[in-house]
N, C-alpha and C positions, 0 to 999 in steps of 0.2 A: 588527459581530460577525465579517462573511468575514475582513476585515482584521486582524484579532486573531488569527482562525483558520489564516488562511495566516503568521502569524509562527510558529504555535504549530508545525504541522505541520513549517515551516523548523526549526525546533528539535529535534523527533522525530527526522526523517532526520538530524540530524548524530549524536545519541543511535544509532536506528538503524545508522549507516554505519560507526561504533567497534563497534554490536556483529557486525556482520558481518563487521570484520576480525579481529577475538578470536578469530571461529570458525575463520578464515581460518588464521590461525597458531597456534592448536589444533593444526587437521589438517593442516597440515605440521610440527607440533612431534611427532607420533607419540600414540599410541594413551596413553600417561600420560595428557597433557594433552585430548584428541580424547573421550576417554569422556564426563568429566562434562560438558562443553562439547555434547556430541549429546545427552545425557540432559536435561540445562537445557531446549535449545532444540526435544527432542521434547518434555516436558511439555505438559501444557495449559497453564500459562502463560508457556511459551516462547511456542507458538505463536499466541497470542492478541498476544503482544509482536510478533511477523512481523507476523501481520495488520493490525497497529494502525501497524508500518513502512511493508507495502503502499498501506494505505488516508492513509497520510497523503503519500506519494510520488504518488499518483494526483490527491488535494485540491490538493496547490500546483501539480501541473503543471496542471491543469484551472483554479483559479483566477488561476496564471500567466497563460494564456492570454487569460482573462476581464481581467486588470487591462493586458494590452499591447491590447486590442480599448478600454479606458476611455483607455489613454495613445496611442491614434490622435484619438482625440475622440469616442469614439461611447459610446452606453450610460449616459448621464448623469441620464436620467431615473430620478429614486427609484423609481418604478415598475419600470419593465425593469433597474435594476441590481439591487433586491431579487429579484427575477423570475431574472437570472443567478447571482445568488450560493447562490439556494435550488439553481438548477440544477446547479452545481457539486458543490453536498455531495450531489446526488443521485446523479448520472455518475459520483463521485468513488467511492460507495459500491460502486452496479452494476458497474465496473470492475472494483475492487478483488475482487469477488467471482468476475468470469470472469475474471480474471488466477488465482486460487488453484482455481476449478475447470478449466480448461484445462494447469494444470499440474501438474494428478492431487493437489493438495496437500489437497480436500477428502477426509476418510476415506468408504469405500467407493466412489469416482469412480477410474478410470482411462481419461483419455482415450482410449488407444492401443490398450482393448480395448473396444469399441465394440460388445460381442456384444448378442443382446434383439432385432433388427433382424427382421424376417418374411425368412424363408429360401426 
């Protein structure tokens, strides 16, 4: 199943990476083209489409990792490879999450103002 899952994710980010340059050239096409293209990817399911870009860039490179530590020789055991493969869709998730809250992208979080703190 990781293995199925890291093709899948491989296939998202290329999905993904088209739809990042769309945007890309949106907004240097001018404010015509730049509207609907910000309003798409403000939506909530724009950004559930991000998050699912994040969370699948986070999975292959975590799982990447996981399959060059199998392609050394190690980790062959069913046990400790089910054992890393669950570990990656976990890492892969909690990442994904402090990557979008560290970059203020969760609604009502902004990193940079940090107020609440005992004065």
């Amino acid at each position: 199943a990781s293995s199925i899952l890291h093709r899948v994710t491989g296939c998202a980010i290329y999905v993904g990476a088209f739809l990042i340059v769309a945007w890309l050239f949106a907004a240097a096409s001018g404010p015509d083209l730049y509207e609907p293209m910000a309003s798409l990817i403000g939506s909530i399911w724009g950004q559930l489409i991000l998050f699912g870009f994040t969370l699948s860039i986070c999975y292959h490179l975590l799982n990447g990792l996981r399959h060059l530590v199998m392609d050394a020789g190690a980790g062959f055991n069913p046990k400790f490879a089910g054992f890393t493969a669950g570990l990656a869709i976990v890492l892969a998730a909690v990442l994904a999450v402090a990557i979008w809250y560290l970059a203020g992208l969760v609604p009502g979080f902004d990193p940079l103002n940090m107020t609440g703190a005992a004065s």
